[in-house]
C-alpha positions in Angstrom: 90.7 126.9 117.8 88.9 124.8 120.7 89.6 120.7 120.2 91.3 120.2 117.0 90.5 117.5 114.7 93.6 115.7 114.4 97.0 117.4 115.5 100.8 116.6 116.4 100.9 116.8 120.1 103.6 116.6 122.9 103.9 115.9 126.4 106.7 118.3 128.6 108.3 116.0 131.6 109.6 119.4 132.6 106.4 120.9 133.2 104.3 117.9 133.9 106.5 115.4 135.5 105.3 111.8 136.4 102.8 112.5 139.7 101.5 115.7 138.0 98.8 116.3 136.6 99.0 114.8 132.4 98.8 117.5 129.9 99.4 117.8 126.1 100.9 120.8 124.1 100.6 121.3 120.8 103.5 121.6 118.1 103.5 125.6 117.7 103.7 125.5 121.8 106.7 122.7 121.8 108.8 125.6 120.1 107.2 128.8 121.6 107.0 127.9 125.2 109.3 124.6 125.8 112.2 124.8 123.3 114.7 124.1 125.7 112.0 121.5 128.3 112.1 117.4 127.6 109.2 116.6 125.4 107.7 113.3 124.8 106.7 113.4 121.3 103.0 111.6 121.0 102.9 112.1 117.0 99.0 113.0 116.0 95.6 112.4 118.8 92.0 113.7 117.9 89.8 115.8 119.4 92.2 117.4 121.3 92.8 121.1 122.6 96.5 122.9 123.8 96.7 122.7 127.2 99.8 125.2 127.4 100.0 127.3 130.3 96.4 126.1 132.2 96.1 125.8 135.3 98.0 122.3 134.7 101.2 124.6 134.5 101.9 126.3 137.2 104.5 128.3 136.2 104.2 129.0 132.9 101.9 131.1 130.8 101.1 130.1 127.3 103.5 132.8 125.1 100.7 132.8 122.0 97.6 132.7 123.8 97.7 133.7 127.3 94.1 133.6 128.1 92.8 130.2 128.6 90.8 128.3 130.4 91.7 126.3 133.5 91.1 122.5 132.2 90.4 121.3 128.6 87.3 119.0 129.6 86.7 117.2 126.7 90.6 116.6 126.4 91.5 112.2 126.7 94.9 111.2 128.3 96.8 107.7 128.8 100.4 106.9 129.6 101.7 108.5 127.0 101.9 111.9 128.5 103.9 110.3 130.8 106.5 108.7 128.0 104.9 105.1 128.9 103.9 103.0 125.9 101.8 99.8 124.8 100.8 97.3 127.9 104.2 96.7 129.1 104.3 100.5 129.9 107.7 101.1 128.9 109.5 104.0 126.9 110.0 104.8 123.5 113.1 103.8 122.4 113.5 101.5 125.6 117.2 102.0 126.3 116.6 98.0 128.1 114.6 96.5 125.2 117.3 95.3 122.9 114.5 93.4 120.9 113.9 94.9 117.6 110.1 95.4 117.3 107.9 97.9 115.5 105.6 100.1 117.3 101.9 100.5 116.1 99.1 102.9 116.8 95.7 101.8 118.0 93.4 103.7 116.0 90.3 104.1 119.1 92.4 104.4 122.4 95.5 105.9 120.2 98.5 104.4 122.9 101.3 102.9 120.7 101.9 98.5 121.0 104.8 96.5 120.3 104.1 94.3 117.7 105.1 91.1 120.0 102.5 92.4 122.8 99.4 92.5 120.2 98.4 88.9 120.6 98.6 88.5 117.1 101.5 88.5 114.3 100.9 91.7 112.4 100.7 91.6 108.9 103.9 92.7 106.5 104.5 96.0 106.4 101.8 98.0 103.9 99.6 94.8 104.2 97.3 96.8 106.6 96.5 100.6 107.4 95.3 100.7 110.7 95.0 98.4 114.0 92.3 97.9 116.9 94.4 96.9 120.3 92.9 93.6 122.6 91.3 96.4 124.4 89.7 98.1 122.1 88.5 95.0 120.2 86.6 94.4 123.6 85.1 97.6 124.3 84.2 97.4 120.6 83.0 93.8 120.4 80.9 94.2 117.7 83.6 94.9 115.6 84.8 91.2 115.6 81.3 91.0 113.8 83.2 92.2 110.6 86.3 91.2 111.7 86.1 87.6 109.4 84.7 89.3 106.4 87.2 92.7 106.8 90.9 92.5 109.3 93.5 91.8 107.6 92.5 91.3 104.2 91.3 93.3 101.2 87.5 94.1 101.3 85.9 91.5 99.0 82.7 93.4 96.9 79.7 93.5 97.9 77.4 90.6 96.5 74.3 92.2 94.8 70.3 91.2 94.6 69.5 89.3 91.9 66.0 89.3 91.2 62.9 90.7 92.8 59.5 89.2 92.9 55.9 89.8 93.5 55.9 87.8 97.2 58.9 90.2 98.3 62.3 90.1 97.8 64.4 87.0 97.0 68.2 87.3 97.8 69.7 84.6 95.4 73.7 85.1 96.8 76.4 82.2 96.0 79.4 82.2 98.8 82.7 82.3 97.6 84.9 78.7 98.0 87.3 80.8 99.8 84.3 82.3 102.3 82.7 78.7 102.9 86.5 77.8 103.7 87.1 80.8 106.2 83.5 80.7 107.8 84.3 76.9 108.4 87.4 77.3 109.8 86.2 80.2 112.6 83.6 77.8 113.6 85.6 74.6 113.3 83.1 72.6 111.3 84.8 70.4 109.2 81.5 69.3 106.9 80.5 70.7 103.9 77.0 71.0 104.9 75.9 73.0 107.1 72.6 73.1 108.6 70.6 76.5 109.3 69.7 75.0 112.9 73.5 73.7 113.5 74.4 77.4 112.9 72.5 79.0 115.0 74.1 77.2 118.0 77.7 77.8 116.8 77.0 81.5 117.2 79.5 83.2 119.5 76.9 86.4 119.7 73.6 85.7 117.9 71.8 88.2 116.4 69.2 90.8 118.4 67.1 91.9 115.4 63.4 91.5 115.4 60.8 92.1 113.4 59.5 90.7 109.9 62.9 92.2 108.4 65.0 90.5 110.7 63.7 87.3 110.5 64.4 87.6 106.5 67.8 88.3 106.7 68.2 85.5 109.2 66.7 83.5 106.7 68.5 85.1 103.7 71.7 86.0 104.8 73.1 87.8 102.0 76.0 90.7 101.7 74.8 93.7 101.1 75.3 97.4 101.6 72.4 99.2 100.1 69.0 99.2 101.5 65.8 98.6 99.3 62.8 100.9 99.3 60.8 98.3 101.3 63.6 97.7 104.0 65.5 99.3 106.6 68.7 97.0 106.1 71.3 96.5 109.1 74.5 95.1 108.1 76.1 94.6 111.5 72.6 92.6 112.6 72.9 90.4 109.2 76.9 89.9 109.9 76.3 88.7 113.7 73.8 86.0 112.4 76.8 84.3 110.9 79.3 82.3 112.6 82.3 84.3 114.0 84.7 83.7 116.7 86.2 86.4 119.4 89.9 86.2 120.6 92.2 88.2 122.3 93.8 89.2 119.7 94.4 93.4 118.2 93.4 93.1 114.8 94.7 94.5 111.5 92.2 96.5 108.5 92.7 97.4 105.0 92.4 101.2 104.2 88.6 101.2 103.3 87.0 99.2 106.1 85.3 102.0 107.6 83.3 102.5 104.7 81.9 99.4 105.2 80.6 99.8 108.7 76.8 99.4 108.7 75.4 103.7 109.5 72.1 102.2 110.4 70.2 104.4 113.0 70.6 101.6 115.6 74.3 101.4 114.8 75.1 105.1 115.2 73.5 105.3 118.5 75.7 102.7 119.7 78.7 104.3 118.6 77.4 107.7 120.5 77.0 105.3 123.2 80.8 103.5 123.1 82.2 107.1 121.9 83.9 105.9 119.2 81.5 107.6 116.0 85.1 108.7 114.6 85.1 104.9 113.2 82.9 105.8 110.6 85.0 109.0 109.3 87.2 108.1 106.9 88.9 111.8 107.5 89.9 110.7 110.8 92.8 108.1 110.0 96.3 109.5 110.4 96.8 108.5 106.8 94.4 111.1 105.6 95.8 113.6 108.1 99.0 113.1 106.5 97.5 113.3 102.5 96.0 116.7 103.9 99.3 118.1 105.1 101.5 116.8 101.9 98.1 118.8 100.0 98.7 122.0 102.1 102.7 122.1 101.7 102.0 121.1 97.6 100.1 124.3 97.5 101.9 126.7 99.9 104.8 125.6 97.0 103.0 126.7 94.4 104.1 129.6 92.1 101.2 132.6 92.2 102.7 133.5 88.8 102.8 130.3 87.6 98.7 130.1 88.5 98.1 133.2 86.9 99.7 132.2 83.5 97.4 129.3 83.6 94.5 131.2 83.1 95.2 133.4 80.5 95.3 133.2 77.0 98.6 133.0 74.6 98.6 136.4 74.0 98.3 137.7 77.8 100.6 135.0 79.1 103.8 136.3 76.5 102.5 140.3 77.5 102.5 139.1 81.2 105.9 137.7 81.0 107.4 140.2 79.0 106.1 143.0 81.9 107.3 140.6 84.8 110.5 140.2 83.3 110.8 144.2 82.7 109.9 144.8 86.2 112.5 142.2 87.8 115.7 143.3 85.1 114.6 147.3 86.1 114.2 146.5 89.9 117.2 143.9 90.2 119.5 147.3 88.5 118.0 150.2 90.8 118.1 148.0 93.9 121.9 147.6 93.2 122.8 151.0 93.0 122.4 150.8 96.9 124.0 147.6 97.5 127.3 149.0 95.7 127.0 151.9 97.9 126.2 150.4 101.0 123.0 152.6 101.5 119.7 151.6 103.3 116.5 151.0 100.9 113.5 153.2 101.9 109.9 153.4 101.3 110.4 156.7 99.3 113.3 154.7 97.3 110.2 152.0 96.6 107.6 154.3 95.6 110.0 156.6 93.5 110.7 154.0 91.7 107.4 152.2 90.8 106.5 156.2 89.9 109.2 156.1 87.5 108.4 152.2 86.0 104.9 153.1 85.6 105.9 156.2 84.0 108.4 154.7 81.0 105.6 152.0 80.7 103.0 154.7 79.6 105.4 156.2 77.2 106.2 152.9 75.6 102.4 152.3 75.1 101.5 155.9 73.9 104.1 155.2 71.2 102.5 151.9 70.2 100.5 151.2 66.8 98.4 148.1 66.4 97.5 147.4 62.3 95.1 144.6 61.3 96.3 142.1 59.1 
């Protein structure tokens, strides 16, 4: 199927041991072609395609698709194809570790941290849905942009425009106590007053907009998501002229911060750039990977009888069950006749009697007579 969106993958130490090449199989391939190899398990990666049986194996041929190309290109690999994990590169369970710790998936470069080797306490268990490594958060550094206002907390709403007039736009927004409190203690001002020019200089990355509307929002800093007929609005600019701090720290987001990642045309282009557009799909966490398998098995369990009925009327619902259970009582009697005599079921044996059920089913409706009431 080429590079799959999201998949369970594995690694097999038998085929690729440490000092080979790394390569990554996919589940229907772990059962196929290595049942009885060692396999790392490396739970779900994007973008990635099978590399059973290329020219990474060398002897072995894929069992389910035995054409393939040599390499997968576009395929990404780390020290997890090798069993290593998070920056101590150790295994998973460390047989030496007798610390108790919690392993957690970055959600860009996808290798799995201890919790104690993040740089940061994680948040309780179901406090957070997804996690940005030290290295990531540096490769991605204008995420600590949003990182006050969205890691490891509940997105606060969106504060709206209040009133429009015939100059241009006025922005009228009020901070929250609890904002004034969190924006002064990233900057470590301790006054309640804080100057325009004094914040400009506590900037840690100040903003690079130009331009007549980025001089407004510098002037008007307000939060907002939508843009207004007269503007092209840039959240991410209007974020960075605020103050904000960078550690070196992972940090921890609620389940809807993508959403609020600013999709301006400037902002997608430096995603392309740093290769990480996924951050804006919302169909890329593992969470919704998972929600789409637990849909799939919901309806693979689903009764095709039971979605018939649904659509019919009364009426055809009792005639439909009355015929099903006909067929099933008539069925489960001929089909024992050969059970008791320990005789093999043949096509003929099927068709015969199907012949025979339709045949009693005509007479029983030729001798039918409907009145009106």
């Amino acid at each position: 199927q080429g590079a799959v969106k999201r998949q369970a993958l594995y690694a097999c130490s038998t085929c690729t041991p440490p000092g080979a090449e790394p390569a990554g199989i996919c589940l229907a391939c772990s059962y196929e072609c290595h049942g009885t190899h060692r396999l790392f398990e490396l739970y779900t990666k994007r973008n990635f395609r099978c590399d059973c049986g290329n020219s990474k194996f060398k002897n072995l041929q894929c069992k389910l698709l035995p054409e393939k190309g040599k390499v997968n290109s576009g395929n990404k690999y780390n020290d997890n194809f090798y069993g290593l994990y998070c920056t101590c590169k150790r295994p998973y369970p460390d047989p030496e570790d007798e610390i108790p710790d919690e392993m957690i998936q970055c959600i860009v470069c996808e290798d799995w941290f201890h919790g104690r080797h993040l740089g940061a306490v994680p948040p309780e268990s179901g406090d957070f849905h997804e996690m940005v490594c030290q290295a990531c958060m540096k490769h991605c550094h204008f995420l600590w942009a949003y990182a006050l206002q969205l890691a490891g907390k509940e997105i606060p709403p969106l504060t709206k425009a209040n009133s429009l007039e015939d100059e241009g736009i006025v922005l009228k927004v009020e901070e929250s106590e609890e904002q004034k409190k969190e924006i002064k203690k990233e900057s470590g001002v301790e006054h309640h007053d804080i100057k325009e020019e004094k914040q400009s200089e506590q900037f840690n990355e100040p903003s690079t907009s130009s331009g007549y509307c980025s001089k407004f929002l510098q002037k008007f800093p307000v939060e907002i998501a939508e843009t207004t007929s007269e503007f092209s609005f840039c959240k991410l600019k209007e974020l960075q002229s605020k103050p904000f701090v960078k550690k070196d720290t992972a940090t921890f987001w609620p389940s809807n911060w993508r959403s609020k990642l600013c999709t301006c045309e400037d902002c997608l282009k430096m995603y392309s750039e740093l290769e990480v557009q996924f951050l804006t799909d919302e169909c890329d966490t593992v969470l919704a990977y998972e929600n789409k398998g637990t849909s799939d098995q919901e309806t693979e369990r689903r009764d095709p009888l039971m979605d018939t009925l649904n659509s019919m009327n009364r009426v055809q619902q009792v005639e439909l069950i009355c015929e099903y259970n006909d067929l099933k009582t008539e069925l489960t009697d001929y089909l024992r006749r050969f059970a008791d005599e320990g005789t093999v079921v043949k096509r003929e044996d099927i068709q015969h009697f199907f012949e025979e059920f339709q045949s009693r089913k005509r007479r029983r409706t030729n001798r039918m007579q409907y009145y009106c009431s």
